[in-house]
DOZAPA-637960 format. One record per residue (C-alpha): x, y, z; residue number from 0; residue in three letters. Coordinates in Angstrom, 1 decimal. Layout:
N
> X, Y, Z, NUM, ALA
...
//
This chain:
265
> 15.5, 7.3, -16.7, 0, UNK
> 11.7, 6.6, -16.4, 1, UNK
> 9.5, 9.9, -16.5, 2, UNK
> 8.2, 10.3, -13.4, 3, UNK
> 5.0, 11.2, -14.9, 4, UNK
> 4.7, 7.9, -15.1, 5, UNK
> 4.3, 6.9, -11.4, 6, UNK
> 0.9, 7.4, -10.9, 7, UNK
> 0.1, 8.7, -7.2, 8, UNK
> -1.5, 6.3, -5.0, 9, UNK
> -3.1, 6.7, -1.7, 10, UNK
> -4.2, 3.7, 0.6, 11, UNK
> -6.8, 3.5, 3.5, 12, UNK
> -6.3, 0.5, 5.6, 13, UNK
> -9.9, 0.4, 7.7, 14, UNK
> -8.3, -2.5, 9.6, 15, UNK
> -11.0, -4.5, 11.8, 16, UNK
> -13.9, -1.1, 11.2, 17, UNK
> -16.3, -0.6, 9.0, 18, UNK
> -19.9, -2.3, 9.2, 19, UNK
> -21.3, -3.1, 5.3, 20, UNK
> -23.3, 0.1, 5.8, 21, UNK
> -20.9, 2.1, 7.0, 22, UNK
> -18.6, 1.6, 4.1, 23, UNK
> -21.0, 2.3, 1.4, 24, UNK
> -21.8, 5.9, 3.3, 25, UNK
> -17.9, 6.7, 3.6, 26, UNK
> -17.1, 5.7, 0.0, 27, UNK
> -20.0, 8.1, -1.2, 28, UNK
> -19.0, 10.8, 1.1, 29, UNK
> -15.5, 10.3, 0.0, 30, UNK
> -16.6, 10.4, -3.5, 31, UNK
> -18.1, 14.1, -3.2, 32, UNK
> -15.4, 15.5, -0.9, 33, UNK
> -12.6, 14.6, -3.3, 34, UNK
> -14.4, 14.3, -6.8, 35, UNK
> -12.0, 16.6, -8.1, 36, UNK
> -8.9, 15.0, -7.6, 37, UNK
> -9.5, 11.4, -7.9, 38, UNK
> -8.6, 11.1, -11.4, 39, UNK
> -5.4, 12.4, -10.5, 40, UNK
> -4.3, 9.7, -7.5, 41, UNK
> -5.1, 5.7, -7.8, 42, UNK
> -6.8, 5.8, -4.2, 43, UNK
> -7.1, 2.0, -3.1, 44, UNK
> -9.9, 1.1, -0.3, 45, UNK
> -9.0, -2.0, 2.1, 46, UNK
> -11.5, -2.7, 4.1, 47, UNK
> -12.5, -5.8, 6.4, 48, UNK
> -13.2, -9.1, 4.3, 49, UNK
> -17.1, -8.3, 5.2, 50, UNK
> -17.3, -5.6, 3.4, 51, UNK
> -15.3, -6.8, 0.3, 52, UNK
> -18.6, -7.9, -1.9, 53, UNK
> -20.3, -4.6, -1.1, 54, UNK
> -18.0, -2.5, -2.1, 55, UNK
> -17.5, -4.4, -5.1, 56, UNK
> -20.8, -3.6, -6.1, 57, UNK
> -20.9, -0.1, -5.1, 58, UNK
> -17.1, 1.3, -6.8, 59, UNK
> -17.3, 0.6, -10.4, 60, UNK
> -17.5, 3.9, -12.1, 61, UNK
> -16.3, 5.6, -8.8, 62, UNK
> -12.3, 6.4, -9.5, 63, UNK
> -11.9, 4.1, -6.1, 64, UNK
> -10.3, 0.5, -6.2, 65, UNK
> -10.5, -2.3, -3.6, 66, UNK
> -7.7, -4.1, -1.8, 67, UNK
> -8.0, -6.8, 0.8, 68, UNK
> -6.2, -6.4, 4.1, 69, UNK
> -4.7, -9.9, 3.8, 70, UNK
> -4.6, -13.2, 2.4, 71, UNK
> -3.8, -17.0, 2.7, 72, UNK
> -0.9, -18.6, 1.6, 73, UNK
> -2.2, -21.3, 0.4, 74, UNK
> -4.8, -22.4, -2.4, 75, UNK
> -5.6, -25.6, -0.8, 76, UNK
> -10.1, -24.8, 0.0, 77, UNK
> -9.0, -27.1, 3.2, 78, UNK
> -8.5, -24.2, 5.3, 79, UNK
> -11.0, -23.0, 8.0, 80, UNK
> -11.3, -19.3, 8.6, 81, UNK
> -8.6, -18.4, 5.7, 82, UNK
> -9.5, -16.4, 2.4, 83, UNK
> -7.3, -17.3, -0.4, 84, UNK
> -5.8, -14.5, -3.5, 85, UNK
> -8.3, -16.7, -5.8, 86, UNK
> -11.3, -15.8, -3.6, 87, UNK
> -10.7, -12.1, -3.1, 88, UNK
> -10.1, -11.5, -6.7, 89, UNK
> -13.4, -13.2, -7.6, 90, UNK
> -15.6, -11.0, -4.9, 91, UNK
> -13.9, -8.2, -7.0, 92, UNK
> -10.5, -6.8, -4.9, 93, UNK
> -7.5, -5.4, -7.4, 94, UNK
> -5.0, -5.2, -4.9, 95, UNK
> -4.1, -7.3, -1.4, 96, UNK
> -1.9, -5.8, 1.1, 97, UNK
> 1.0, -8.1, 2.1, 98, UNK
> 3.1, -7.7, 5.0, 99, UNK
> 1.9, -5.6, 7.9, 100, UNK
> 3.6, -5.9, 11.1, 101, UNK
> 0.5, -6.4, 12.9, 102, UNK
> -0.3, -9.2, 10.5, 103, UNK
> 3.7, -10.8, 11.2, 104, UNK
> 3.2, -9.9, 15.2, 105, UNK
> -0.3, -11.6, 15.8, 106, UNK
> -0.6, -14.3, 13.3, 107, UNK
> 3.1, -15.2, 12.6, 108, UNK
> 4.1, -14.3, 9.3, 109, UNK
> 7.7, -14.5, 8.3, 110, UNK
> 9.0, -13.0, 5.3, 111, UNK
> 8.8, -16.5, 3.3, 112, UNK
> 5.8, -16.9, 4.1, 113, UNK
> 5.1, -13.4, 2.7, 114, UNK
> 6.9, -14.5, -0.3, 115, UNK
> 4.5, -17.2, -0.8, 116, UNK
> 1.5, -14.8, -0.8, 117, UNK
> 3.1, -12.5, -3.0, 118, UNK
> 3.4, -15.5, -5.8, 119, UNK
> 0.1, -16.3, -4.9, 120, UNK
> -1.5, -13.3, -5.2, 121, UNK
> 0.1, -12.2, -8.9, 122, UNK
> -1.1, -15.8, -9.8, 123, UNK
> -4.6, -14.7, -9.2, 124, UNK
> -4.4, -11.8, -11.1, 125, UNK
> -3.8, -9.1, -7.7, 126, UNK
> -1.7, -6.5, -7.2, 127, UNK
> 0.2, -7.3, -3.8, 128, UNK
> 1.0, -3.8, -1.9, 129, UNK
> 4.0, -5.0, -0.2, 130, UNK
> 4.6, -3.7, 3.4, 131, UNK
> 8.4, -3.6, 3.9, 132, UNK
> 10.0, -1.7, 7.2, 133, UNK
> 12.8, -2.1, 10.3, 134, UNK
> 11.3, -4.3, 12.7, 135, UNK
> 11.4, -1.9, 16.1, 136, UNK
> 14.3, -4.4, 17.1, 137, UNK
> 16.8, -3.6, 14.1, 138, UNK
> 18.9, -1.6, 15.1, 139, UNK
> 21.4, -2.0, 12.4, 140, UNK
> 22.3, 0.4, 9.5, 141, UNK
> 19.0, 1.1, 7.6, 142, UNK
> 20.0, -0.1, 4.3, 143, UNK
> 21.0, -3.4, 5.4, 144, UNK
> 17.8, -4.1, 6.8, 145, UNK
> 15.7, -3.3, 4.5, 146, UNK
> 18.0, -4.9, 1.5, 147, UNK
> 18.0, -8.5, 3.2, 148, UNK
> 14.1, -8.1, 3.8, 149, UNK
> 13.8, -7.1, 0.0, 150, UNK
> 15.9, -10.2, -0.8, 151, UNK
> 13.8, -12.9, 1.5, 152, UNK
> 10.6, -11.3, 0.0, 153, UNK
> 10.8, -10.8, -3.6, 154, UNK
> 12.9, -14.2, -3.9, 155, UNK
> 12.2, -15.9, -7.5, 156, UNK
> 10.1, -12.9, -8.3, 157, UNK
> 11.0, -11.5, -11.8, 158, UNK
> 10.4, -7.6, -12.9, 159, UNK
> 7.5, -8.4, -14.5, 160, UNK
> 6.2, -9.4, -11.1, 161, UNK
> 7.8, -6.6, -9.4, 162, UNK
> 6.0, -4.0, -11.6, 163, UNK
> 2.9, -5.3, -10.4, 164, UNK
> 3.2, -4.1, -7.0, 165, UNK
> 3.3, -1.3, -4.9, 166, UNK
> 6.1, -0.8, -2.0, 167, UNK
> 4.7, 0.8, 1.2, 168, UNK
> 7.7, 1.8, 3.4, 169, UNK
> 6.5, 1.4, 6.9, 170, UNK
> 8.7, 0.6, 10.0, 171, UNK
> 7.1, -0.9, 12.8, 172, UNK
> 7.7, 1.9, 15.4, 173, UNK
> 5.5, 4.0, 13.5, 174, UNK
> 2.2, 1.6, 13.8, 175, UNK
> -0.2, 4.0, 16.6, 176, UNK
> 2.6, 6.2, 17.0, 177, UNK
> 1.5, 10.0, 17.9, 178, UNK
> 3.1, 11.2, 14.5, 179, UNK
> 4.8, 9.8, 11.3, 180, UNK
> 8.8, 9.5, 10.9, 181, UNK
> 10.2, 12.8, 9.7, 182, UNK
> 10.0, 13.8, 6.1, 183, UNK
> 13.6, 12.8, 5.8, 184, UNK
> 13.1, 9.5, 7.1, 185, UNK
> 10.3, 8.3, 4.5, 186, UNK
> 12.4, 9.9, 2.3, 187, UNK
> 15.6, 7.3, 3.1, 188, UNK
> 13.3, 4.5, 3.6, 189, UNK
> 12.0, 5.0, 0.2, 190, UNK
> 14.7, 5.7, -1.6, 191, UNK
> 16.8, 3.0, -0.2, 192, UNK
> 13.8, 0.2, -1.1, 193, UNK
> 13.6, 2.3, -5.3, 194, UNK
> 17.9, 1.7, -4.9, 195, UNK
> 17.7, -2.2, -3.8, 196, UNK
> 15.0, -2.3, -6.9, 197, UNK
> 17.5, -0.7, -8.8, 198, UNK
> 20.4, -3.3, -8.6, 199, UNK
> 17.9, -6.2, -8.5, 200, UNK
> 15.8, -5.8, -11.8, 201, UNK
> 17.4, -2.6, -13.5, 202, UNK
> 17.0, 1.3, -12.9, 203, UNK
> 14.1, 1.4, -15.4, 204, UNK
> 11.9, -1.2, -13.9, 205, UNK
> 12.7, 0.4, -10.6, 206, UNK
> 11.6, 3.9, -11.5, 207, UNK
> 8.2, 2.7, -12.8, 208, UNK
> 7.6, 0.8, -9.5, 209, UNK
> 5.2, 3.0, -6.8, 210, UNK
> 6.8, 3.2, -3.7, 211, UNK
> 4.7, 5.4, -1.1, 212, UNK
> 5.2, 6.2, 2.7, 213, UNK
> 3.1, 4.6, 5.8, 214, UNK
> 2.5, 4.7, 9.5, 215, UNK
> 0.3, 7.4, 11.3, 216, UNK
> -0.1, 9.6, 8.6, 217, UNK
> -2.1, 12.4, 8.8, 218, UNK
> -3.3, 15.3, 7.1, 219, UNK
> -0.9, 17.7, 8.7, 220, UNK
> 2.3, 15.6, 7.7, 221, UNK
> 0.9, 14.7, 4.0, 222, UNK
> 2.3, 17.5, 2.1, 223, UNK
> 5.9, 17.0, 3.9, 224, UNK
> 6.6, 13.3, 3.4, 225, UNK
> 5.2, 13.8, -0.1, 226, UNK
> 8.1, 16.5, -0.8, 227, UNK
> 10.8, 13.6, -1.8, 228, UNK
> 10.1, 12.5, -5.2, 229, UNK
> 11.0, 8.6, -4.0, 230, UNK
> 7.7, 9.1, -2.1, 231, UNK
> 4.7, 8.4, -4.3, 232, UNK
> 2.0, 8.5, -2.1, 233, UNK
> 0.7, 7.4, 1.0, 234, UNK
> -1.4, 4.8, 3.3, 235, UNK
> -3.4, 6.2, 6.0, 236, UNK
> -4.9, 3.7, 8.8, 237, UNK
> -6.9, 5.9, 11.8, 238, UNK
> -7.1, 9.0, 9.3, 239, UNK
> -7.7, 6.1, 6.5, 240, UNK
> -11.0, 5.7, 7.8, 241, UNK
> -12.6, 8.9, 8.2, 242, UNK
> -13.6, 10.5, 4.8, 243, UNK
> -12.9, 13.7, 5.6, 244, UNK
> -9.6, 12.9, 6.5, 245, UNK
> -8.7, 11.0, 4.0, 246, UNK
> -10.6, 13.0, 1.2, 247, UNK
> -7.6, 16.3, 2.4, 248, UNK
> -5.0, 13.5, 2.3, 249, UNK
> -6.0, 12.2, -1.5, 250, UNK
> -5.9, 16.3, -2.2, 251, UNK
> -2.7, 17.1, -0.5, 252, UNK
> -1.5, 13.7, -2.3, 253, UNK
> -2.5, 14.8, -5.9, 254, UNK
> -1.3, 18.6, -5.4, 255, UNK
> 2.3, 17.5, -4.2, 256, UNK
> 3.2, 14.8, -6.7, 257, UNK
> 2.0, 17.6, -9.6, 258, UNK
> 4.5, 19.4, -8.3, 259, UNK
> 7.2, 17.8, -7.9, 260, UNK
> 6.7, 14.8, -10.5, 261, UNK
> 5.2, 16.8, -12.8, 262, UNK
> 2.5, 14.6, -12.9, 263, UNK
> -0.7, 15.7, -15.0, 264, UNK
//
């Protein structure tokens, strides 16, 4: 088995459609000194609108922070009005792309192959796709079941290679604006079962080097207790995501819980 040393803790702040240019510069330099500390110790990944991406690309180098883009198109074709493709976000400077979100399937119509198609897309470009995989509030069948035959549609002709190069996020769609996360014990499961389907797809060692953290209304309060499974290696944040101080005890609670129970250092 993998150490899990070797899962670095991540945490994710999803700003959705917030931020003016201004006001992202001022949280990620407020964020900076409230966690300085720590952020060595947790890969903390900054999504912010598409009009703040160049900014921030300026401002983070040196900073411990790395930038994701909310989305992309899934195409390459530059014959697209109003679309941003993996190419273009990796040249205005973004590592990482989230991929996925239920509000993303809901309003604009993404099915998991056409998820699939960013995903290829985005590992062509040289980004690290943050996969969002979850029950849809409509699934009411057994847990594992829905999650495997998502996994399947959405990793199709994707090798372990490809896999490493990702991040999970386990988020069901009931949790989206919800007054609290699911229980500890329900990241936990969620987790766990997406690691297992890893597992029996590309091997137990590729699958216990792969990040898989929890999502959907975290907040400070809950951090420590859906960070207590060792499946759970971190955590995106959306409203709490975009206020620094927030956040900045998140990042904290993040980096104190995975020492302890990964053992990570």
């Amino acid at each position: 088995m993998a150490d899990l040393a070797e899962r670095k803790p991540l945490a994710l702040a999803n700003w959705k459609m917030a931020m003016t240019v201004a006001e992202s510069l001022a949280y990620v330099q407020e964020l900076r000194t409230l966690a300085a500390d720590v952020l060595d110790e947790v890969d903390v990944v900054i999504c912010p609108p598409f009009t703040a991406i160049w900014a921030l690309a300026q401002a983070l180098p040196g900073s411990h922070l790395e930038l994701g883009a909310q989305n992309q198109a899934a195409v390459n074709d530059p014959a697209y009005t109003g679309q941003v493709s993996a190419a273009l976000l990796a040249d205005a400077g973004c590592r990482w792309v989230m991929l996925g979100h239920w509000e993303v399937r809901r309003y604009q119509g993404d099915d998991d192959s056409l998820v699939n198609r960013k995903i290829h897309l985005a590992l062509q470009a040289g980004l690290h796709p943050i996969l969002l995989v979850g029950e849809s509030a409509q699934e009411y069948q057994p847990l594992e079941g829905v999650l495997a035959d998502r996994l399947e549609r959405l990793l199709a002709d994707c090798q372990p290679d490809d896999a490493e190069q990702m991040v999970f996020l386990y988020e069901p769609e009931a949790a989206i604006g919800a007054s609290g996360p699911l229980s500890p014990e329900g990241a936990a499961l969620g987790c766990g079962l997406i690691r297992n389907w890893l597992a029996t797809r590309f091997g137990h060692l590729t699958a216990q080097k792969i990040r898989i953290i929890y999502g959907g209304s975290v907040s400070p309060a809950h951090a420590a207790g859906l960070l207590a499974c060792p499946d759970v290696d971190g955590l995106g944040a959306g409203r709490k995501g975009r206020a620094p101080g927030s956040f900045a005890q998140i990042v904290r609670t993040i980096a104190q819980v995975k020492h302890s129970v990964n053992g990570f250092s």
